[in-house]
The first five atom37 places (N, CA, C, CB, O) and aatype in JSON, in Angstrom:
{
  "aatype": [20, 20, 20, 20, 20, 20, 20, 20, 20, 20, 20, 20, 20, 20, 20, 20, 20, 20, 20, 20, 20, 20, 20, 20, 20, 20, 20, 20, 20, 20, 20, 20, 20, 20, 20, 20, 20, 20, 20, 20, 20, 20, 20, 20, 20, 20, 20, 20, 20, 20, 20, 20, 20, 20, 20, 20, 20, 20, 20, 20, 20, 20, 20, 20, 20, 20, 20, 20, 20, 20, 20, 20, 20, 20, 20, 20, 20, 20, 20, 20, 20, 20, 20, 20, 20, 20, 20, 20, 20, 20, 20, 20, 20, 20, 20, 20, 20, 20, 20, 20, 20, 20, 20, 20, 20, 20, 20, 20, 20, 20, 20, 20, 20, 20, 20, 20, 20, 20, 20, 20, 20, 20, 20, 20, 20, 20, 20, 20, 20, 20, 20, 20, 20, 20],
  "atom_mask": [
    [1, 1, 1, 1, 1],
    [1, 1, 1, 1, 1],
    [1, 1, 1, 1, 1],
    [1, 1, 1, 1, 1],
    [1, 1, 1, 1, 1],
    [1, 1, 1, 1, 1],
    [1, 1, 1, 1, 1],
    [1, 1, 1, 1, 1],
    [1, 1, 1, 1, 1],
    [1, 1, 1, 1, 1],
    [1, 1, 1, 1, 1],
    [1, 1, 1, 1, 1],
    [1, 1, 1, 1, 1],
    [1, 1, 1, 1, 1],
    [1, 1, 1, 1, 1],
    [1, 1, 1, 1, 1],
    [1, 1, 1, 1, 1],
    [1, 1, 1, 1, 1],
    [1, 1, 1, 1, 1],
    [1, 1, 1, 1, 1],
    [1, 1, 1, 1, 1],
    [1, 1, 1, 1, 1],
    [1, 1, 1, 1, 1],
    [1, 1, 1, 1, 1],
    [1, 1, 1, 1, 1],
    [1, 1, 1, 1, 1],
    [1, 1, 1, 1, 1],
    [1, 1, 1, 1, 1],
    [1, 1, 1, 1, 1],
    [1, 1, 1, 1, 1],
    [1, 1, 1, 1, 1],
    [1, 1, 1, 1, 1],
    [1, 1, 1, 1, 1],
    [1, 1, 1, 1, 1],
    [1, 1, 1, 1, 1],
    [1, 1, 1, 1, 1],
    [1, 1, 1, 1, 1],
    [1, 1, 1, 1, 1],
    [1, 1, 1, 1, 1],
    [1, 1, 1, 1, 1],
    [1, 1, 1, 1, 1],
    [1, 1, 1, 1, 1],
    [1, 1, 1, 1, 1],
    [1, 1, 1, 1, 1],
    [1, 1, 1, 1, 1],
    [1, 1, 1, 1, 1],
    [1, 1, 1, 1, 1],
    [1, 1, 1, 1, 1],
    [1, 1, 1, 1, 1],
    [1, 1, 1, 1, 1],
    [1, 1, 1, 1, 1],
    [1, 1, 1, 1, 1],
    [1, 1, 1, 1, 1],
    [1, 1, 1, 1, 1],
    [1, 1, 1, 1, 1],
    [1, 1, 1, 1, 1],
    [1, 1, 1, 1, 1],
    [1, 1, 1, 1, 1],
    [1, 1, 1, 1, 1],
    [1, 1, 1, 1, 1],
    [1, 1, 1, 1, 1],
    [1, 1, 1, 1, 1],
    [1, 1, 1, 1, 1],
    [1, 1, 1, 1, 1],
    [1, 1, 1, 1, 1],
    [1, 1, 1, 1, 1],
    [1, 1, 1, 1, 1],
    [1, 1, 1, 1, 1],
    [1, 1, 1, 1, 1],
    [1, 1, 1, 1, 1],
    [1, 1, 1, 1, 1],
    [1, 1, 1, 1, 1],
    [1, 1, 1, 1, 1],
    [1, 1, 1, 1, 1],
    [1, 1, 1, 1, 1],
    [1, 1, 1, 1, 1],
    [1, 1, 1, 1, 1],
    [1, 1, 1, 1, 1],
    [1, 1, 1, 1, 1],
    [1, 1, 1, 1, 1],
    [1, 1, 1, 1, 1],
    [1, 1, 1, 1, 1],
    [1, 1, 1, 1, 1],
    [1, 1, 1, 1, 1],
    [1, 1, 1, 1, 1],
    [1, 1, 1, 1, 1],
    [1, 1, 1, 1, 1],
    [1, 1, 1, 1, 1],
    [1, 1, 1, 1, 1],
    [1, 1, 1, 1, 1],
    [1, 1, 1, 1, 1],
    [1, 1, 1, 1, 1],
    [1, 1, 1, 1, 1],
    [1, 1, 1, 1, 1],
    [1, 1, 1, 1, 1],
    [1, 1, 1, 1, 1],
    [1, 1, 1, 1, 1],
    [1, 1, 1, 1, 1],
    [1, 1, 1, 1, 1],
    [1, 1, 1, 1, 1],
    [1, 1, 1, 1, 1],
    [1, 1, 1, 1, 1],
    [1, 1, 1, 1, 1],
    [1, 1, 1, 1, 1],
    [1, 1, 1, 1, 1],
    [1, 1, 1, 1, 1],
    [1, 1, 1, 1, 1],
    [1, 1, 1, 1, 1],
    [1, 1, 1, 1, 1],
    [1, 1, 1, 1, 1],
    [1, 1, 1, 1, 1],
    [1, 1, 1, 1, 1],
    [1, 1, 1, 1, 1],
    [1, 1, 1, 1, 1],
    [1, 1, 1, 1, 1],
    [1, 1, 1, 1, 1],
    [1, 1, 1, 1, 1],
    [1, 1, 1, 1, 1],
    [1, 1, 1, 1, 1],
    [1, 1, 1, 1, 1],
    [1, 1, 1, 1, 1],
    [1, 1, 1, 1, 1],
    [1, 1, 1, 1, 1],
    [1, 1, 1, 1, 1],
    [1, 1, 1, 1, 1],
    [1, 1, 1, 1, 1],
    [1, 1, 1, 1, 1],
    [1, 1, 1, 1, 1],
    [1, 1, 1, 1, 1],
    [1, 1, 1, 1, 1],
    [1, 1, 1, 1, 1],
    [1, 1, 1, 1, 1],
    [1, 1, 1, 1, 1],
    [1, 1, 1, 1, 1]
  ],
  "atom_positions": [
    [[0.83, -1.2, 0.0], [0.0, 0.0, 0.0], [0.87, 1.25, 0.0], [-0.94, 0.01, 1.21], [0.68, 2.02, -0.94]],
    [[1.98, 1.64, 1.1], [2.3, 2.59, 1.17], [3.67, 2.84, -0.11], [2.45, 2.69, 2.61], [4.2, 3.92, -0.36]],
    [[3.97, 1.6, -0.71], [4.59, 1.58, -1.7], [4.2, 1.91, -2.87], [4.95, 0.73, -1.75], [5.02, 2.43, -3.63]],
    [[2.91, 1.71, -3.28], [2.33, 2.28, -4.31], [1.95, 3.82, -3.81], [1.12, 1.39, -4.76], [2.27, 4.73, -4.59]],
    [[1.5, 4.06, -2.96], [0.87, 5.56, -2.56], [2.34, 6.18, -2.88], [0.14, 5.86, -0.66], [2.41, 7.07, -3.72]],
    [[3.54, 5.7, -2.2], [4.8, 6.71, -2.78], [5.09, 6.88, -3.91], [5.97, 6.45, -2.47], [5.57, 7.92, -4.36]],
    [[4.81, 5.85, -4.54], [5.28, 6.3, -5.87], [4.37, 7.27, -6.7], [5.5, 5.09, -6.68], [4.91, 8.14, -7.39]],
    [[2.71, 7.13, -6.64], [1.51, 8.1, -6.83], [2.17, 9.46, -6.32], [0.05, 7.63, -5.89], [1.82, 10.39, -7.05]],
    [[3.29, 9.95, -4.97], [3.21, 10.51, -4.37], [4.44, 10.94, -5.37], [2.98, 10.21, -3.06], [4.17, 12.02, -5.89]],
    [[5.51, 10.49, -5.73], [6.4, 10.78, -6.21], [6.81, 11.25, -7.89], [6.84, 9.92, -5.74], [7.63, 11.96, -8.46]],
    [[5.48, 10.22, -8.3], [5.39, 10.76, -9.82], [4.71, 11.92, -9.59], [4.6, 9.83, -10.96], [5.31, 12.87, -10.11]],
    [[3.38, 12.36, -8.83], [2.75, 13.68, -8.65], [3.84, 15.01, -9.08], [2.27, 13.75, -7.0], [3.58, 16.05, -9.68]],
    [[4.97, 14.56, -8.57], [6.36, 15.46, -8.59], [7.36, 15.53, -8.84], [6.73, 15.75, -8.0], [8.22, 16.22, -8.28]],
    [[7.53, 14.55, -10.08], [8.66, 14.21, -10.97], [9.83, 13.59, -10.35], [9.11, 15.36, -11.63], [10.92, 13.42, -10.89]],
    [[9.42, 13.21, -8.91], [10.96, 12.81, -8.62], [10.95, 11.36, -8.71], [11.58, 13.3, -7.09], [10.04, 10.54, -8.84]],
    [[12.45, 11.26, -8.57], [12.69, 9.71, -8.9], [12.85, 9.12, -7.62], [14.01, 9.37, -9.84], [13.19, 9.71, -6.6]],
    [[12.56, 7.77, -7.75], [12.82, 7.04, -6.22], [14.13, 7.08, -5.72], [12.51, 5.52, -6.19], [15.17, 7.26, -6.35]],
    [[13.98, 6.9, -4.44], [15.53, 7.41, -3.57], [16.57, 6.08, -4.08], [15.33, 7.42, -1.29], [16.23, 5.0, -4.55]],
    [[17.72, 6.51, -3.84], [18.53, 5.34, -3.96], [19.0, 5.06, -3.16], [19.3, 5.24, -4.65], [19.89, 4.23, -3.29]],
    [[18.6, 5.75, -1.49], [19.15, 4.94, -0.3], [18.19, 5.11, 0.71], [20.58, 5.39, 0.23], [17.07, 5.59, 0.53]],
    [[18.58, 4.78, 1.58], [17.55, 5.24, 3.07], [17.98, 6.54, 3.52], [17.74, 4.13, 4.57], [17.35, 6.93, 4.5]],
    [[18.84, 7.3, 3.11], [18.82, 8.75, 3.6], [17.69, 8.75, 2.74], [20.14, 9.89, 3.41], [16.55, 8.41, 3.04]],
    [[18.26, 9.34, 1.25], [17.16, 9.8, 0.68], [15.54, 9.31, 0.77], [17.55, 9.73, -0.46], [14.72, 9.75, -0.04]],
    [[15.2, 8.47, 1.72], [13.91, 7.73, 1.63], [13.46, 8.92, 2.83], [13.87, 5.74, 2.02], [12.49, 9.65, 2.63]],
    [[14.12, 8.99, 3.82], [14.07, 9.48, 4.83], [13.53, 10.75, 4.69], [15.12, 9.38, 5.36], [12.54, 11.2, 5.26]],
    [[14.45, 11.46, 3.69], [14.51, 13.05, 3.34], [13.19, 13.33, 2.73], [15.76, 13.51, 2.24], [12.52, 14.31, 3.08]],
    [[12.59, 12.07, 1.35], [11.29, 12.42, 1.08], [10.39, 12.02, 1.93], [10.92, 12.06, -0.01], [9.46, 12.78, 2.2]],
    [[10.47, 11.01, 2.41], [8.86, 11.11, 3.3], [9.15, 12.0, 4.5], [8.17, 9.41, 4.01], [8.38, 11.58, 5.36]],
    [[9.87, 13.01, 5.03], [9.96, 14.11, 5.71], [9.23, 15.42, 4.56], [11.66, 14.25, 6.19], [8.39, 16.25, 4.9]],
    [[9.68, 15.33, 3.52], [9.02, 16.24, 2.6], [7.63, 16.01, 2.23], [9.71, 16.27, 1.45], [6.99, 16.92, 1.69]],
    [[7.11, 14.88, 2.47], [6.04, 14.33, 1.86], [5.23, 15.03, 3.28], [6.06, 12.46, 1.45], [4.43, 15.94, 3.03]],
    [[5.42, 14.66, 4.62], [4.81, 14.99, 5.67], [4.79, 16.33, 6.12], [5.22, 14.3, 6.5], [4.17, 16.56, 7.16]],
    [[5.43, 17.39, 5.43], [5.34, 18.46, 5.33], [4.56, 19.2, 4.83], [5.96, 18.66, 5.09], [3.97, 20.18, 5.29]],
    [[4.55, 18.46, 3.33], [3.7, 19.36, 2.4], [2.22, 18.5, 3.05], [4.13, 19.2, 0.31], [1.26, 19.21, 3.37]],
    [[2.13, 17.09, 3.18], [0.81, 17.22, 3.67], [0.42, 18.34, 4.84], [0.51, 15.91, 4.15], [-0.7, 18.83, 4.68]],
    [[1.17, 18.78, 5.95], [1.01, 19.91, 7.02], [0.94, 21.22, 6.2], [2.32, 19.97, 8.13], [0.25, 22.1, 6.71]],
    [[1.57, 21.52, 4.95], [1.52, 22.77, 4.52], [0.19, 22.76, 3.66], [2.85, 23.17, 3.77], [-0.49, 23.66, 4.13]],
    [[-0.11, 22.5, 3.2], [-1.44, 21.99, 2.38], [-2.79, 21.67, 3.03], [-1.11, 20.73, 1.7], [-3.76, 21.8, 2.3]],
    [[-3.0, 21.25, 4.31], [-3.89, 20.95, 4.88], [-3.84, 22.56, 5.94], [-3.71, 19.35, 5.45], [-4.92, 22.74, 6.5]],
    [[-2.95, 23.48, 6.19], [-2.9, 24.61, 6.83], [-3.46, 25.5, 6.0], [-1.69, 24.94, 7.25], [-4.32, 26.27, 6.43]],
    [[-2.97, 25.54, 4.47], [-3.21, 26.78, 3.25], [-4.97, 26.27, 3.27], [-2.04, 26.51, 1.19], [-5.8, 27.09, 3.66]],
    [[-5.34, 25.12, 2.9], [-6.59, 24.95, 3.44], [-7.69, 25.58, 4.14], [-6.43, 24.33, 3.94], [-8.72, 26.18, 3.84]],
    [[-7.06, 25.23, 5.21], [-7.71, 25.96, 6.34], [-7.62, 27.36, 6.62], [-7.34, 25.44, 7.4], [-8.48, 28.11, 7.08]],
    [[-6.33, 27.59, 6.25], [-6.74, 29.34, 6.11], [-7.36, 29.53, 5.27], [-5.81, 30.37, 5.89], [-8.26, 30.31, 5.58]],
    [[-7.41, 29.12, 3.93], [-8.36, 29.24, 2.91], [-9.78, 29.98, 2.77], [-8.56, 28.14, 2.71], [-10.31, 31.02, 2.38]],
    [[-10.21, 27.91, 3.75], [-11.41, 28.1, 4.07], [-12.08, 29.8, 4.91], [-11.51, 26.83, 4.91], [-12.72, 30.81, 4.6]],
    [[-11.24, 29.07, 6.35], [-11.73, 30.73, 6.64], [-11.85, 32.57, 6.12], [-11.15, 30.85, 7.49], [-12.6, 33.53, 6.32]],
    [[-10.78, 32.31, 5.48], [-11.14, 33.36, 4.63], [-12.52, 33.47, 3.98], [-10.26, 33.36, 3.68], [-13.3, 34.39, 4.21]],
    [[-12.76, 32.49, 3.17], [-13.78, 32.42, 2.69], [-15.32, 32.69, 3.15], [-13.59, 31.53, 2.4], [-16.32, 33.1, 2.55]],
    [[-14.98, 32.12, 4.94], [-16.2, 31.95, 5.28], [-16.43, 33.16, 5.71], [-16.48, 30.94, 6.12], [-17.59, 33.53, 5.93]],
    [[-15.18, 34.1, 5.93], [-15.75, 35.18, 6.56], [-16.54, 36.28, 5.78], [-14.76, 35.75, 7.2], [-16.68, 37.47, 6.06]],
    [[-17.19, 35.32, 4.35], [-17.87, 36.59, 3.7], [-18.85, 35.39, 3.5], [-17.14, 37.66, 2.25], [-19.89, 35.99, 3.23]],
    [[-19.09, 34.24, 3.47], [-20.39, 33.85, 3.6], [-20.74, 32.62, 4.87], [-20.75, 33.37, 2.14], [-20.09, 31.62, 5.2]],
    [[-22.17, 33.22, 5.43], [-22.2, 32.82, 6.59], [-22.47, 31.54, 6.64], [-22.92, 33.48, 7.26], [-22.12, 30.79, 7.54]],
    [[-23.25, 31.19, 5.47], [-22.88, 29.54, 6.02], [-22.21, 28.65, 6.25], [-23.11, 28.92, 5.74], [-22.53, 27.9, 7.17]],
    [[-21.07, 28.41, 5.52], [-19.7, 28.05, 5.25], [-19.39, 28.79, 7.21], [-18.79, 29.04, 3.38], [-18.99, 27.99, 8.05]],
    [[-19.6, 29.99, 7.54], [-19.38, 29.95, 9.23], [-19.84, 28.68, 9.84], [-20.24, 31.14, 10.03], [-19.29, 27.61, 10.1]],
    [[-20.96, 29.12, 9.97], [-22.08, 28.05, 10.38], [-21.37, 26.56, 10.37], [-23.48, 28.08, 9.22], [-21.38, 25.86, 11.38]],
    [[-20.84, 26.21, 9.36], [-20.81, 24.84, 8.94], [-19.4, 24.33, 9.51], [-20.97, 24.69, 7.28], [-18.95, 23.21, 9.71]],
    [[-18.95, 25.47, 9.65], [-17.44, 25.29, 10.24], [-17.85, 25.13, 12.03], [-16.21, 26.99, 9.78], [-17.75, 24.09, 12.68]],
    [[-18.17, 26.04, 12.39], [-18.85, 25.65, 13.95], [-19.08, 24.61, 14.3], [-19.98, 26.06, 14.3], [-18.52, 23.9, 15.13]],
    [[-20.44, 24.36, 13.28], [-20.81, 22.57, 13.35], [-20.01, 21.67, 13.59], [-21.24, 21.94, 12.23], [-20.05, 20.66, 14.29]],
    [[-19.09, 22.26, 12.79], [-18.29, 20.61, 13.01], [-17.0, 20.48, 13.57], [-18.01, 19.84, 11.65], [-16.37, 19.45, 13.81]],
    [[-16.64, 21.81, 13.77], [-15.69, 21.6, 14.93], [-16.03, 21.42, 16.3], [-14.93, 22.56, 14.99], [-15.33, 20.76, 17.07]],
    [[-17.18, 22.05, 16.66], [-17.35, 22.01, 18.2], [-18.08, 20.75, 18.82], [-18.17, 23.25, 18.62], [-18.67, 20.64, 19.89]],
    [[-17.71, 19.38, 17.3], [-17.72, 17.68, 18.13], [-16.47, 17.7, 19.22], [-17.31, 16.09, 16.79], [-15.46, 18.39, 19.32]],
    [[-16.83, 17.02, 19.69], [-15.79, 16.48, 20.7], [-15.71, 14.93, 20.7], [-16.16, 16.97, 22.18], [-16.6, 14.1, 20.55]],
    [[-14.24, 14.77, 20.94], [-14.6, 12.86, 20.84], [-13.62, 12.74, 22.1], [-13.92, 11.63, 18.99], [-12.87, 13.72, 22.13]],
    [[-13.45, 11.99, 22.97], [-12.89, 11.43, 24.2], [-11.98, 10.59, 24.15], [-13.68, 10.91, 24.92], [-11.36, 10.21, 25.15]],
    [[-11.7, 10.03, 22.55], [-10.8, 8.75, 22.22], [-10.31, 9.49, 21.2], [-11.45, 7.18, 21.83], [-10.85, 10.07, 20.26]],
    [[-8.67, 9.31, 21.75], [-7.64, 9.86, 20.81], [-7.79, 9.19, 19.05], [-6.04, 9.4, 21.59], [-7.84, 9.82, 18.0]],
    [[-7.84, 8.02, 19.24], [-8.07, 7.06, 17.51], [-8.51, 7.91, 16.83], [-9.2, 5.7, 17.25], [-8.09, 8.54, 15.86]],
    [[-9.95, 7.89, 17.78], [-11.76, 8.56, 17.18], [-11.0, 9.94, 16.68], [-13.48, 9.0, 18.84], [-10.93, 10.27, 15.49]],
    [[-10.42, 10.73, 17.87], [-10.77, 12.08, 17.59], [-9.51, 12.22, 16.2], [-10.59, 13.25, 19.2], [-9.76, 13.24, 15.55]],
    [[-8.77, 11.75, 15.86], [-7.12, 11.87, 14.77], [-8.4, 11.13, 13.69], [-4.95, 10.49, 15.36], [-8.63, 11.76, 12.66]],
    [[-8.96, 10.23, 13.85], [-9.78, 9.63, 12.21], [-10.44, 11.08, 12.09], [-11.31, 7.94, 12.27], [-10.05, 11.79, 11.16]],
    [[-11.5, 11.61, 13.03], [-12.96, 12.5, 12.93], [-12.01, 13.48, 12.29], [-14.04, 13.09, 14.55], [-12.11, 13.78, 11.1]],
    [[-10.88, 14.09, 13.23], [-10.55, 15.37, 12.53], [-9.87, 15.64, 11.16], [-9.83, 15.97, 13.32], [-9.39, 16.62, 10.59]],
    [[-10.03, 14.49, 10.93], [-9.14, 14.65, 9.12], [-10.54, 14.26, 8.47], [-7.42, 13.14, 8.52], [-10.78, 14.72, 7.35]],
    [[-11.48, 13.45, 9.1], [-12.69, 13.37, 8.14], [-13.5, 14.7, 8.12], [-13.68, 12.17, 8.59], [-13.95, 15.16, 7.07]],
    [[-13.66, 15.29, 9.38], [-14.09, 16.23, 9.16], [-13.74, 17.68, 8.88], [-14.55, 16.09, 9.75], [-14.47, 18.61, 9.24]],
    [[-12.65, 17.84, 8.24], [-12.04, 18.95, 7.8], [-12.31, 18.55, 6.11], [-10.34, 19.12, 8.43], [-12.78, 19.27, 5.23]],
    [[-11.79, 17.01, 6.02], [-11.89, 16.89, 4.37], [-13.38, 17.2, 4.2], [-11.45, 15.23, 3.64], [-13.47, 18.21, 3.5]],
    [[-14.41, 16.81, 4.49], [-15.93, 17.37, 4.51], [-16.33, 18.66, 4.12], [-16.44, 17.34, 5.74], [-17.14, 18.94, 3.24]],
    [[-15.37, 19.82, 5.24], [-15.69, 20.89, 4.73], [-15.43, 21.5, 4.16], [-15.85, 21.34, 5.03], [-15.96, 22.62, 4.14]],
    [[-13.99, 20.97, 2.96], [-13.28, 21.23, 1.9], [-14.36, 20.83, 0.65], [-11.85, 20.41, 1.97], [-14.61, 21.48, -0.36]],
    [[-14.8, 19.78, 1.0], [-15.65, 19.16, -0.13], [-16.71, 20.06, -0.13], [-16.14, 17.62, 0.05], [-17.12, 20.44, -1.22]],
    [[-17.31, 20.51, 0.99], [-18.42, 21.63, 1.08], [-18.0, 22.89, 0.33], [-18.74, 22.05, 2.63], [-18.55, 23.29, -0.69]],
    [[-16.99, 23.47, 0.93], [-16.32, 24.67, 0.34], [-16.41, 25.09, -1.27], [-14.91, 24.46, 0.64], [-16.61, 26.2, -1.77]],
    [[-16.14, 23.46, -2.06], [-15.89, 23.55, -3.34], [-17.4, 23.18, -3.8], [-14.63, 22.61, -3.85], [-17.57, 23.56, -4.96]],
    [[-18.59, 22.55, -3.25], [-19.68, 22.35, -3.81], [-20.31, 23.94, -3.45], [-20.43, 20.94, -3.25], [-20.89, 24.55, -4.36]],
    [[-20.19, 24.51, -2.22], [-21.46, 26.08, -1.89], [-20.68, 26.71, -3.02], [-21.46, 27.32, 0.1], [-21.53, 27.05, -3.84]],
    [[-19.35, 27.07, -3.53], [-18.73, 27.92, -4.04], [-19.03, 28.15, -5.59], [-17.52, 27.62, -3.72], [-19.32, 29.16, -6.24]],
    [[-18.81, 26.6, -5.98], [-18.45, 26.1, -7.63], [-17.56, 26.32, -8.12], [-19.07, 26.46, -8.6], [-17.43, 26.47, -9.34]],
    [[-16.41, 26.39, -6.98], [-15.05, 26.77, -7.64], [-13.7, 26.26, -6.33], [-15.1, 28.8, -8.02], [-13.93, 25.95, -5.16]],
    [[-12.63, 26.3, -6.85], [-11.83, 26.23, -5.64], [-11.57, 24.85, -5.64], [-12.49, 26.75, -4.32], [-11.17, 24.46, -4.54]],
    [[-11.65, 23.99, -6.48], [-11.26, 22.45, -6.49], [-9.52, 22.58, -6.62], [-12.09, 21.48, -8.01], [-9.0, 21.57, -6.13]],
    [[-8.63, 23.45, -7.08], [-7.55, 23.91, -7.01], [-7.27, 23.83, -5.37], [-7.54, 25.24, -7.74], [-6.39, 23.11, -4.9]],
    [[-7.66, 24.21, -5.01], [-7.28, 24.88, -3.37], [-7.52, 23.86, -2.44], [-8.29, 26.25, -2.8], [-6.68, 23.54, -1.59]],
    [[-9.08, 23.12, -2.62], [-9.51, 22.18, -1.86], [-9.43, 20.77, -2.75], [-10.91, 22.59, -1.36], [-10.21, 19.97, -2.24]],
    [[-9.0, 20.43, -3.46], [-8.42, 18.98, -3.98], [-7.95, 18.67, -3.2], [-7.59, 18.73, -4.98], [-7.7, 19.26, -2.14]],
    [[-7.65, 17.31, -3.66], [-6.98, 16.13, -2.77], [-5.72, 16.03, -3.58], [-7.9, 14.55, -2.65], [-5.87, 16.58, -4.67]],
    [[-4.69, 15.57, -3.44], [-3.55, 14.91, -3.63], [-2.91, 13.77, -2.99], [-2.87, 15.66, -3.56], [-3.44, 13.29, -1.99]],
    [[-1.67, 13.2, -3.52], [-1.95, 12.35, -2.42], [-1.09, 12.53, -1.49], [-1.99, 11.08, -2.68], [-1.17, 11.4, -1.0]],
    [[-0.41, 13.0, -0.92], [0.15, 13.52, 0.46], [-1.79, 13.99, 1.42], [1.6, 15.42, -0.02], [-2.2, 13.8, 2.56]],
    [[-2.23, 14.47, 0.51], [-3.72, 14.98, 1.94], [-4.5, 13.66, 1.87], [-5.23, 16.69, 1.41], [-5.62, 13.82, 2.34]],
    [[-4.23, 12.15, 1.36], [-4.37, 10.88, 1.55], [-3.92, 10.22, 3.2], [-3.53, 10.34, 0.38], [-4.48, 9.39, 3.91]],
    [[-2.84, 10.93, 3.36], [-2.5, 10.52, 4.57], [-3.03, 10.55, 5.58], [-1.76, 10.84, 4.83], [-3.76, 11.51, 5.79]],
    [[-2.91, 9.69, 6.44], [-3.73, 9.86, 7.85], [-2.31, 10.81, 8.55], [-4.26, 7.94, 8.87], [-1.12, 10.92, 8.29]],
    [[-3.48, 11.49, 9.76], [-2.27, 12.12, 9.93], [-1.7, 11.54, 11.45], [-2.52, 13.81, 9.83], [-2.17, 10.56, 12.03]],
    [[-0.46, 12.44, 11.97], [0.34, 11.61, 12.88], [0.1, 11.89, 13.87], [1.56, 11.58, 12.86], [0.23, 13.12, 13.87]],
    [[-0.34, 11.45, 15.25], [-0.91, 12.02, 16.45], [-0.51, 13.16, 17.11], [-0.88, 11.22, 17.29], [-1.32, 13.98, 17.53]],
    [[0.57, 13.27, 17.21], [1.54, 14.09, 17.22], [1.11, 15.32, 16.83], [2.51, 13.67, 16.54], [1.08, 16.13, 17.76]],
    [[0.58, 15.97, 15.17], [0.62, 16.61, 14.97], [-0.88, 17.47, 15.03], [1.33, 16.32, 14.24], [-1.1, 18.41, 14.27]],
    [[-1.75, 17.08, 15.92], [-3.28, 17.31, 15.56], [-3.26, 18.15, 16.84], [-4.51, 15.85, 15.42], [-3.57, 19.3, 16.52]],
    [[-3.09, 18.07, 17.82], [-3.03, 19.16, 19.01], [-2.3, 20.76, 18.34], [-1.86, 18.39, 20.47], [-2.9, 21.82, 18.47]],
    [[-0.99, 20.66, 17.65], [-0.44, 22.17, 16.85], [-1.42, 22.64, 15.75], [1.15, 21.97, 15.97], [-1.79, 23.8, 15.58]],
    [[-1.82, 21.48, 14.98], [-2.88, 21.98, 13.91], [-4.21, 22.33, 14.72], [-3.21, 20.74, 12.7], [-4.74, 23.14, 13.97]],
    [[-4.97, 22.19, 15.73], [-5.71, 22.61, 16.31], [-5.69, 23.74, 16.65], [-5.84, 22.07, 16.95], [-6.64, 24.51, 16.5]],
    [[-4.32, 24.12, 17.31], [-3.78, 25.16, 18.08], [-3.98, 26.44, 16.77], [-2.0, 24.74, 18.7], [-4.67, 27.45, 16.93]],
    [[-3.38, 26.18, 15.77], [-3.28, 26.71, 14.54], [-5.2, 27.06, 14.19], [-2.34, 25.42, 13.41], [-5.97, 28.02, 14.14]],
    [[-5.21, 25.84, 14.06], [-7.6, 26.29, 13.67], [-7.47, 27.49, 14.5], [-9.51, 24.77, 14.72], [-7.16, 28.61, 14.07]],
    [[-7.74, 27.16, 15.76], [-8.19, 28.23, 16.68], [-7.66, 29.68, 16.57], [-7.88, 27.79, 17.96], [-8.4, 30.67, 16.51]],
    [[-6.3, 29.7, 16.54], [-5.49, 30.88, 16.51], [-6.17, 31.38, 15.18], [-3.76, 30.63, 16.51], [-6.86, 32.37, 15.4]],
    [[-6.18, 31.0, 13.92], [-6.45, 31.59, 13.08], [-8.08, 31.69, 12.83], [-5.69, 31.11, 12.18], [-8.17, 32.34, 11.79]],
    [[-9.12, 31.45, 13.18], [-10.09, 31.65, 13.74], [-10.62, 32.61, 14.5], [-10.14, 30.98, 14.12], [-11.83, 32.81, 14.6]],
    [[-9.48, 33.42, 15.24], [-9.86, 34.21, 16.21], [-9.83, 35.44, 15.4], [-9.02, 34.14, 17.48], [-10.47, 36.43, 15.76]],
    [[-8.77, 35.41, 13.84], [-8.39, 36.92, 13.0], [-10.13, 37.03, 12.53], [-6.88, 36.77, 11.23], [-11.0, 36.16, 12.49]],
    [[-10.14, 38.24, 12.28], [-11.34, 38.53, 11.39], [-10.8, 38.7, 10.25], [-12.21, 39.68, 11.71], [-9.84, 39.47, 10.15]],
    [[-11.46, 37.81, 8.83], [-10.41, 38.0, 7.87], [-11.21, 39.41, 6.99], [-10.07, 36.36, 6.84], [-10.6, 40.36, 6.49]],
    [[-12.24, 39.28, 6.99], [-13.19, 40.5, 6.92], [-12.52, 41.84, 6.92], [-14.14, 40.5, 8.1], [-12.47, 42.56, 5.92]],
    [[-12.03, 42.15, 8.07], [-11.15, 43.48, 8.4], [-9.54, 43.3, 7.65], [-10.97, 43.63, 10.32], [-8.89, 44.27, 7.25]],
    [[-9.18, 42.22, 7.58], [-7.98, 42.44, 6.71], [-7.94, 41.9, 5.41], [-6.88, 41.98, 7.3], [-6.83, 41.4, 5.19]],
    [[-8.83, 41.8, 4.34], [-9.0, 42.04, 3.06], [-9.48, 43.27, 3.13], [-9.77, 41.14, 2.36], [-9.78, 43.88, 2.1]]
  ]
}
């Protein structure tokens, strides 16, 4: 599985497969990046967006303010439910499949590790009014 997804992951970007375990190392550090950089541009995205139409607010509320009590639950919910409101984003809009596509680095599940900073990140950027700075 994750052998084919690299290579999906690697032709996406012309590169060639590593020829050692550094270099294996170096791309799937790059690979786990751009999934973090891509799933952030996202989300700022989104909010931008929503801050000029209110439902897309609304819908973002909804579904962040689940709560789940089980770490598994809550690392599956929060990548399902962010991809959801990407998919929303690009159906209320009719546009923005650029921005909110999938690739396959945003295939990945993500690493436990990293869902408490990306949270930290929702919130923080949540709190800007993007309204006042466009």
């Amino acid at each position: 599985m994750l052998g084919k997804f690299f290579s999906t992951w690697l032709g996406e970007r012309g590169i060639r497969r590593p020829k050692n375990d550094n270099d294996l190392r170096k791309l799937l550090r790059l690979m786990l990046k751009e999934q973090l950089y891509t799933f952030s541009m996202k989300i700022l995205f989104y909010l931008v967006l929503q801050s000029i139409d209110a439902e897309m607010a609304s819908k973002l509320r909804e579904s962040v303010d689940k709560e789940f009590s089980d770490p598994i639950m809550f690392k599956i919910m929060f990548k399902k439910v962010f991809d959801a409101l990407f998919d929303y984003a690009i159906e209320r809009t009719g546009d923005f499949e650029e921005v909110f596509g999938s690739n396959a680095a945003d295939t990945l599940p993500f690493v436990m590790g990293v869902i408490p900073p990306l949270n930290n990140l929702i919130n923080y950027l949540n709190q800007i009014k993007w309204s006042d700075v466009m």
